[in-house]
N, C-alpha and C positions, 0 to 999 in steps of 0.2 A: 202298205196301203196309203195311198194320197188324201191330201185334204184339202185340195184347191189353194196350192200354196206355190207361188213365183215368186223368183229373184229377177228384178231388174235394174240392171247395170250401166248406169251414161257416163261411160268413161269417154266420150270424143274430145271431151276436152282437157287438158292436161292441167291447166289449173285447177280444176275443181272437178275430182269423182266422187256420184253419189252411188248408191246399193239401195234400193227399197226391197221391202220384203212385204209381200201384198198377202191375205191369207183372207178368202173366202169374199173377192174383191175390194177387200177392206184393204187401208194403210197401215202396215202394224210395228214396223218398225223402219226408219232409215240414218243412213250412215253418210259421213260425209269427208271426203279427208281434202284436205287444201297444199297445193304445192310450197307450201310455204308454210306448213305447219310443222310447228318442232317438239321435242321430245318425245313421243310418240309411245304409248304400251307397247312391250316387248322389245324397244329399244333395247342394245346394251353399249354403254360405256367405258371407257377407262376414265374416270373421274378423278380428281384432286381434291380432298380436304380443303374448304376455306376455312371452315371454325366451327367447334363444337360448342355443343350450348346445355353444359352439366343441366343447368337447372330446368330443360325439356327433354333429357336425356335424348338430343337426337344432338345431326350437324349437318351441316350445308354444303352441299359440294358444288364444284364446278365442273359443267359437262362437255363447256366450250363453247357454247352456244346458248341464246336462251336465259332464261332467269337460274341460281341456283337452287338444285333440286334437295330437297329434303329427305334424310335417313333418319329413320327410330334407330337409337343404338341396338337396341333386342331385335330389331332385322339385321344384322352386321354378325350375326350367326357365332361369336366368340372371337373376331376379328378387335384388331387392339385398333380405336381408330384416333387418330392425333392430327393435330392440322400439318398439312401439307402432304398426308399420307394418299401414294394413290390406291385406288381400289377400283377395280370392279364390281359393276352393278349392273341391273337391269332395269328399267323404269315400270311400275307397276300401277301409278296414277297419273296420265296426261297432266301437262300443264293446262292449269284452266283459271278464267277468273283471276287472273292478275295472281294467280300462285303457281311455285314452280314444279314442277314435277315430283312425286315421290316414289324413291328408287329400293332398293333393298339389293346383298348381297348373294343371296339366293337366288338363284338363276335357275329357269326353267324354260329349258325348248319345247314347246308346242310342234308334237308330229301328226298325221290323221288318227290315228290308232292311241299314241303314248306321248308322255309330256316326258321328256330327261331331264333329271335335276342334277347335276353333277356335282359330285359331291356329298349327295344324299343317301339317307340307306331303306328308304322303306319301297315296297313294292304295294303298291296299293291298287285301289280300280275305283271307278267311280260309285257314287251313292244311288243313280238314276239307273243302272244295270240291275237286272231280276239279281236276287239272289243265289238262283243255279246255276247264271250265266258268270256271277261274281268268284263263285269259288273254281271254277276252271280258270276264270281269266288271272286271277291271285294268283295258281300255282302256275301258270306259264310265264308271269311277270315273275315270281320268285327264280323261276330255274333260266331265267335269260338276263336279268338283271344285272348289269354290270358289277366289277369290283368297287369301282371309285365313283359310283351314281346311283342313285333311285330313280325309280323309273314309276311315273300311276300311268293304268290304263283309260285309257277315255270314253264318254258312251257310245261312240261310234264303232266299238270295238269289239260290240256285242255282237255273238255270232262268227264273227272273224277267226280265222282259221291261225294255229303258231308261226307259220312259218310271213305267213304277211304281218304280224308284229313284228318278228325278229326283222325284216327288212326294214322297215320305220325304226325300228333302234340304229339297225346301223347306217339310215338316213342322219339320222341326229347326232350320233357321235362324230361325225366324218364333221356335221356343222358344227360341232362344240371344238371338234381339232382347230379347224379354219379362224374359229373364234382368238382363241388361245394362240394362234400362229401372227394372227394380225396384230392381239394385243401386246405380245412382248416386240414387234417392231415397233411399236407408235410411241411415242413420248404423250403423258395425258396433261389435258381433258382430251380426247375424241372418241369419235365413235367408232366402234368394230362392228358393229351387228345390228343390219337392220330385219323385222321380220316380212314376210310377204306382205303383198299390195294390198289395198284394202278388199278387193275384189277376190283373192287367194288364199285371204284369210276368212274372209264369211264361206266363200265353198269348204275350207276346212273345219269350220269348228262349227258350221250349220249345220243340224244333223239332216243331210240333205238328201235322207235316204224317203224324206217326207214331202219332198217338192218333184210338183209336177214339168218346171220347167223354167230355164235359166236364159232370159232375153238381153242381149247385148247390144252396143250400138257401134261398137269397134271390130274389126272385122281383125286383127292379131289377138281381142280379149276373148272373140267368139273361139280362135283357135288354143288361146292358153287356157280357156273355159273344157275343150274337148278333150283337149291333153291329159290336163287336172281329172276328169272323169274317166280315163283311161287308164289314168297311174293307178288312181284310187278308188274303184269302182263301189260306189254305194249298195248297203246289204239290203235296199229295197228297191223298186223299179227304178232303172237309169232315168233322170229326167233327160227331157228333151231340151235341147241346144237352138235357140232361133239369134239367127244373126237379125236386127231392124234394119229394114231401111227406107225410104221414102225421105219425103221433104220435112214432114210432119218429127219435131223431137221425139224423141224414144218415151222420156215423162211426159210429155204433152200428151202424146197421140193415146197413150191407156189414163189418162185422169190422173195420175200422180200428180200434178205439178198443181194440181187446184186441190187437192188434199194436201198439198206441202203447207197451202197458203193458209188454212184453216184450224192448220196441225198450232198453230202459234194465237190463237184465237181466247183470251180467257174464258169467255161462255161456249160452251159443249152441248147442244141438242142433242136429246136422244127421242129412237122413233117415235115410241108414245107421246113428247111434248113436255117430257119433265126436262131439266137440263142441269148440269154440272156448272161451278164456276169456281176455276185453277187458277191461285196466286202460288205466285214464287217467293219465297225469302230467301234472305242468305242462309236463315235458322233451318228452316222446313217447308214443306209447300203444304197448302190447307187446299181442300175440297169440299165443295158446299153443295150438297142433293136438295135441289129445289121442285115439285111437283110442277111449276109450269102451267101448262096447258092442261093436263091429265088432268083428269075428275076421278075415272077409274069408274066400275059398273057396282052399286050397292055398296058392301058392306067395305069399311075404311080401312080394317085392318088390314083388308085383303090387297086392296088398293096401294097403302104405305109399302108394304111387305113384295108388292111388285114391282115396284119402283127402285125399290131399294136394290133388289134382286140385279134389277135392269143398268143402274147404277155401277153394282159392282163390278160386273164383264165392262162396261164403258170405262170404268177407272183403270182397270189391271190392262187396257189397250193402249190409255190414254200415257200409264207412264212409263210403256217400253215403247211407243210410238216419240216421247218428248224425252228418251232418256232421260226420267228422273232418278232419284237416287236420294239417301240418307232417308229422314224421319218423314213421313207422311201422316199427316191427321186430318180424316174426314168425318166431315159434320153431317151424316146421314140424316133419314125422317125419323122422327123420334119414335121408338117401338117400343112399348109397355110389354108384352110377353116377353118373357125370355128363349121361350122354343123357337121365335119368331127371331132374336139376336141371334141366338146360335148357327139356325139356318144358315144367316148371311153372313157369319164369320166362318163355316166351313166354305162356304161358297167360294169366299175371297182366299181362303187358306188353298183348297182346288185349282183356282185362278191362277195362283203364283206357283204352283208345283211344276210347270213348265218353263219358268221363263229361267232366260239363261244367266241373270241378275239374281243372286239369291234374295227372295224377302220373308220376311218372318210379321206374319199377324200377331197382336200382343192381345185385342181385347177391347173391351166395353170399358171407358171409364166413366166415372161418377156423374159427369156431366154428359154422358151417352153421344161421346164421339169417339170413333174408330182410331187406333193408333195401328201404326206400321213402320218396319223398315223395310228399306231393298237397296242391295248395295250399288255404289255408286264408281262405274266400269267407264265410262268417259263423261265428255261434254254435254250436259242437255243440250237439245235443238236450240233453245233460247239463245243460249252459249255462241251458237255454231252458227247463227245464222243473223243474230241482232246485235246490236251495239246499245250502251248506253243511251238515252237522248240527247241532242244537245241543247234543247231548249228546257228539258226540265231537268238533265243533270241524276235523272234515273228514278228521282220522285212521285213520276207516274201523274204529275199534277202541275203547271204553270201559273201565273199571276193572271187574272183575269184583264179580259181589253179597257175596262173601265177604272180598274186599280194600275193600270198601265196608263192611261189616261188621264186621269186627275196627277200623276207623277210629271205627265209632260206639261201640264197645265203649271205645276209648281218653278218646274223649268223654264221655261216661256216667264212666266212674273216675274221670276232672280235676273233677268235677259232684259228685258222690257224696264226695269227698275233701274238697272246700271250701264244701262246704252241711249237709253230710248229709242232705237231703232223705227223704221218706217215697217219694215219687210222679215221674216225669216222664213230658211228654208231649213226644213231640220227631217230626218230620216229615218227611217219605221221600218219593221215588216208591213206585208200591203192588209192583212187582215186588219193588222192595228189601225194601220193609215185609212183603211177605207170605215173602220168604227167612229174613230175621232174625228170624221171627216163630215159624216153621216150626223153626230151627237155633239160635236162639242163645239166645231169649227166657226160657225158664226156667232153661237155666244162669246168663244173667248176673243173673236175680232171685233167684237162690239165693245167688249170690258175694257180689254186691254190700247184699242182706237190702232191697231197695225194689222197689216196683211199676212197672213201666214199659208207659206205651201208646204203641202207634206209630199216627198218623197219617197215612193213603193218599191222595196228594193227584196224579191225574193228570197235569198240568201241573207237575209240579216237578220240576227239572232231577234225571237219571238218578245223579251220583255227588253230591249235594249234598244236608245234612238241617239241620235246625234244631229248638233246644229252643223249645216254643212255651208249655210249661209247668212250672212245682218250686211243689213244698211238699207240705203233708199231704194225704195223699191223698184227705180230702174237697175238698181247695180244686181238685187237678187232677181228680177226678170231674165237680166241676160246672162246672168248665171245659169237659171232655167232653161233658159232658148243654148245654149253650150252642151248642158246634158244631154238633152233631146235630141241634138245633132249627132252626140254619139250615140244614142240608143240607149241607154246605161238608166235603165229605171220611168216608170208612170208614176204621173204629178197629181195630184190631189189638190184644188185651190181654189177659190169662187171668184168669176169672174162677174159676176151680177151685183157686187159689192157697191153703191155708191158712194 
């Protein structure tokens, strides 16, 4: 059974493939992988000990690239690990945020059907498969189960017949050989294994027996897309396969690319008129349920309680659309019943029983906001798509034009004090320049008795200026008339001065 749910794929271009996953023409998740991004989940390495650190009981390897990646000693499975020891690993946290990758020596290949863990001994199956479904799929994973691996079955797996498992096992072993073949030629750090594309990896692990249809914009992805549905035919209707084409982008022409833009927005409207507002920490992200617009019909309780309601589907979209992760505390409408709590803590508990991030609801605390976790499987969108500022340095906040202003004012007097100069020409951003220009400019050329031009130079940093010229006012005029020649910045300066 479908639920109005599409994968679309803009791989045209090789620096940057995105994967959206649209569900009920909503945004609800997307992905993003960069030609240039490194360490990558499912990576595996042949890595080098650089140094263990007793007292965080982990160590720092080098991968060979990239920053060094981090190991818990209690992931190193009984492995003695010493500096300069090499090891095998497989990366199991992206590098992100200025930190490096964390790896572990437990390895596990992802197949459509089964995960090989070599090395391992359990036969497990997934916790999202029925129960009837789990005890057949146990004992066919028990009696196929390697000597020297464990093997879990995955939920796609449900319904699937033995004999298309055992072929996925022996997919996976033949790639754990190859693994093993490449890493005893290499001398480490390098890489032996990388896992499928980003594109080969969402049709494998999307249970895509639930999408109605998978739109392409590369005409080899549309055929590796047909292939992939061939090998491993979905145990619910085969989705449909559309190659795009026209002039119009693939995200543009269906509305993705203006829900990308929105997806990064800290205020959130929802239908009714109430709305969300999502801050990031490094700690946690907090979300704040504001009624808005909404009045709601009568009675308040009823009102809070559907907002809230409305709230929580907007939240649990909001943070597998922003790949968020770790601690979540939201500051819901405050509710006096507690039948009325509970409600929208099953609600929210419902919400996250799908997603493919596990999260765990904890509860109402004393000050009656929502705690949560959900684990944290890559880069938020933040991550993925922003950079730091450089004018506020990440603070979310800059010095004001008029605290920028009275700074230049100070500057100018120290200048004016110890030269006497006729003229200066000194250098701004053009907001500044057109503030100071507008508010201060002919007081401080009346105070001070000299001509002063400001220089609008787009690119220059927001609270930062510079004297670019002194002397008599013919020498900084035809310093003036020099720049303007070259084009290089607008002047700001009164010529109505007598």
């Amino acid at each position: 059974m479908t639920s109005d749910r599409k994968i679309f794929a803009n791989v045209i271009d090789p620096e940057e493939i995105r994967v959206a996953i649209v569900e009920g023409g909503r945004l609800n998740e997307i992905f993003v992988e960069r030609m240039w991004d490194r360490q990558r989940s499912g990576e595996i390495y042949k890595a080098r000990v650089d140094s263990v650190i007793p007292g965080m009981n982990a160590a720092f390897l080098n991968l060979g690239e990239g920053r060094n990646a981090f190991l818990y000693l209690e992931d190193a499975r009984g492995i003695e690990v010493r500096q300069n020891t090499e090891l095998l690993v497989q990366v199991t946290k992206t590098a992100r945020k200025g930190k490096g990758a964390r790896v572990t020596t437990r390895i596990s290949l992802p197949g459509k059907y089964l995960v090989l863990v070599p090395g391992g001994k359990e036969a497990g199956v997934s916790r999202r498969i029925s129960e009837e479904q789990r005890e057949r799929l146990r004992a066919i994973a028990r009696s196929i189960r390697p000597k020297d691996g464990g093997i879990i079955v995955r939920t796609a797996a449900e319904g699937v017949d033995p004999d298309a498992l055992e072929e996925d096992l022996e997919n996976l072993l033949a790639i754990w050989e190859g693994i093993l073949k490449v890493a005893s030629g290499q001398s480490a750090p390098c890489l032996v294994y990388q896992d499928l594309g980003l594109v080969g990896r969402i049709l494998r692990d999307e249970p895509y027996g639930a999408v109605d249809e998978i739109i392409v914009d590369s005409e080899e992805e549309y055929e590796n897309a047909l292939s992939f549905l061939e090998s491993f035919p979905p145990n619910g209707v085969t989705p449909e396969v559309t190659l795009h084409k026209g002039n119009s982008p693939l995200f543009e022409f269906y509305g993705i690319e203006r829900d990308l833009e929105t997806a990064l927005n800290r205020k959130v409207w929802l239908d009714s008129g109430a709305y969300l507002v999502i801050d990031q920490t490094e700690a946690l992200t907090v979300i704040d349920v504001n009624t808005g617009k909404y009045t709601g019909e009568g009675d308040p309780r009823n009102t809070i309680l559907r907002t809230n309601l409305e709230s929580a589907r907007e939240i649990a979209r909001q943070l597998r659309l922003r790949s968020l992760g770790g601690i979540v505390v939201i500051d819901f409408i405050d509710m006096e019943e507690e039948e009325d709590q509970r409600q929208l803590l099953d609600t929210l508990r419902n919400l996250f029983r799908d997603d493919r991030s596990k999260a765990r609801v904890f509860g109402v605390t004393h000050l009656g906001l929502v705690e949560l976790t959900r684990k944290r499987s890559r880069s938020d969108i933040r991550a993925s798509f922003t950079r730091g500022c450089p004018f506020c340095g990440g603070t979310g906040v800059v010095l004001k034009e008029d605290t920028i202003g009275m700074s230049i004012k100070r500057f100018v007097r120290k200048i004016v004090h110890s030269g006497h100069p006729e003229a200066l020409l000194i250098e701004m951003h053009p907001v500044v320049a057109s503030f100071v220009g507008e508010s201060f400019l002919p007081l401080w050329e009346e105070e001070f008795g000299i001509r002063i031009f400001l220089r609008q130079l787009p690119d220059y940093p927001w609270d930062k200026y510079k004297l670019e010229a002194q002397g008599t006012l013919e020498q900084v005029e035809r310093r003036i008339a020099l720049l303007e020649k070259r084009g290089t910045g607008d002047f700001v300066h009164r010529t109505d001065r007598s």
